[in-house]
C-alpha positions in Angstrom: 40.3 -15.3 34.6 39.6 -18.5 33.0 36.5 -21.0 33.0 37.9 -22.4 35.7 38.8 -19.6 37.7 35.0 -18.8 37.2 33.6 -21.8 38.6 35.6 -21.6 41.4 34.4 -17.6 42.3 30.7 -19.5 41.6 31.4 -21.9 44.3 32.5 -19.4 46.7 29.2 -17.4 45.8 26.8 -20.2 45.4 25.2 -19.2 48.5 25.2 -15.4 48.7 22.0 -13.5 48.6 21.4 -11.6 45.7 21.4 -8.1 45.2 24.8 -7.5 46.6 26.7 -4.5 46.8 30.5 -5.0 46.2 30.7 -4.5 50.1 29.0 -7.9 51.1 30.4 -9.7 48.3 33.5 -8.9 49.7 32.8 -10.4 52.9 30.5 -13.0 52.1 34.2 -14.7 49.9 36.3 -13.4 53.2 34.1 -15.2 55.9 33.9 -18.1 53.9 37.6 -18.8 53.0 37.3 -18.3 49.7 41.1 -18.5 47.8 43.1 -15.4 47.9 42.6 -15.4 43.7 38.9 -15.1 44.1 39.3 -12.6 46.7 41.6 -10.4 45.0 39.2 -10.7 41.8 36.1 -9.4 43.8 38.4 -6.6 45.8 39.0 -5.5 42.3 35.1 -4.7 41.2 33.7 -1.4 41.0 31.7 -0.4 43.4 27.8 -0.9 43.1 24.9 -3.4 43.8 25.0 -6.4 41.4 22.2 -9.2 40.7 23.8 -11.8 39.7 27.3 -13.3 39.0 26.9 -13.0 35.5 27.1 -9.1 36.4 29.7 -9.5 38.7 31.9 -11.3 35.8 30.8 -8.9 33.1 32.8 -5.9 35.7 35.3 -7.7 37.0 38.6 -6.6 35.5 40.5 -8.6 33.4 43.8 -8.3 35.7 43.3 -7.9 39.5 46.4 -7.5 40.7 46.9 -4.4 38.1 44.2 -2.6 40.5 46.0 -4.0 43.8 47.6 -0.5 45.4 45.7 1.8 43.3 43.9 4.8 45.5 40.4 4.2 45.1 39.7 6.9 42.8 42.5 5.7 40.4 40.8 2.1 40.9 37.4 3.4 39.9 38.6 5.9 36.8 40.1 2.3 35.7 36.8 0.1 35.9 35.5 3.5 34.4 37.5 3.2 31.4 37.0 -0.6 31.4 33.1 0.0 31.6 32.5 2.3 29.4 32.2 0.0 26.3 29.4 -1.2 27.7 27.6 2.1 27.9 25.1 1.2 25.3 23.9 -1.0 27.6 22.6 2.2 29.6 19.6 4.4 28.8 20.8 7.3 26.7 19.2 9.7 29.6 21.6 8.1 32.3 24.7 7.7 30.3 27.9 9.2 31.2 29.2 10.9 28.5 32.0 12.8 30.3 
């Protein structure tokens, strides 16, 4: 998603309370009318609890719609594979190294 894209998912959660799981981000952006883009986008996130939107765009997958119709276990082997580069980020004694 571009900048701009990214401003506009911003916007739509300037005024959530953070931590969020993916759960009320969802329908924080779905109450508020937020544009099908940034909806789709946030649908697409693995699940978890995140603190910021910094974390939110560091997980969010590059394209959406790929996800859109995936069962949830081939949507979360997916943000798997996409999340694993940033496994260093993780303590060594938490890492998943299945």
């Amino acid at each position: 998603m571009s900048d701009a894209g990214w401003k506009t998912v911003a916007q739509a959660l300037s005024d959530l309370d953070f931590p969020a799981t993916k759960q009320d981000i969802v329908d924080h952006v779905r109450r508020h009318g937020a544009p099908e883009p940034v909806q789709r986008l946030l649908r697409a996130l693995p699940l978890g609890t995140y603190l910021n939107i910094s974390e939110i765009r560091s997980s969010a997958p590059p394209e959406p719609e790929v996800d859109e119709g995936l069962s949830r276990s081939d949507q979360a082997r997916q943000a798997w594979e996409r999340n694993k580069a940033h496994n260093h980020l993780v303590a060594e004694h938490l890492r998943d190294t299945g």
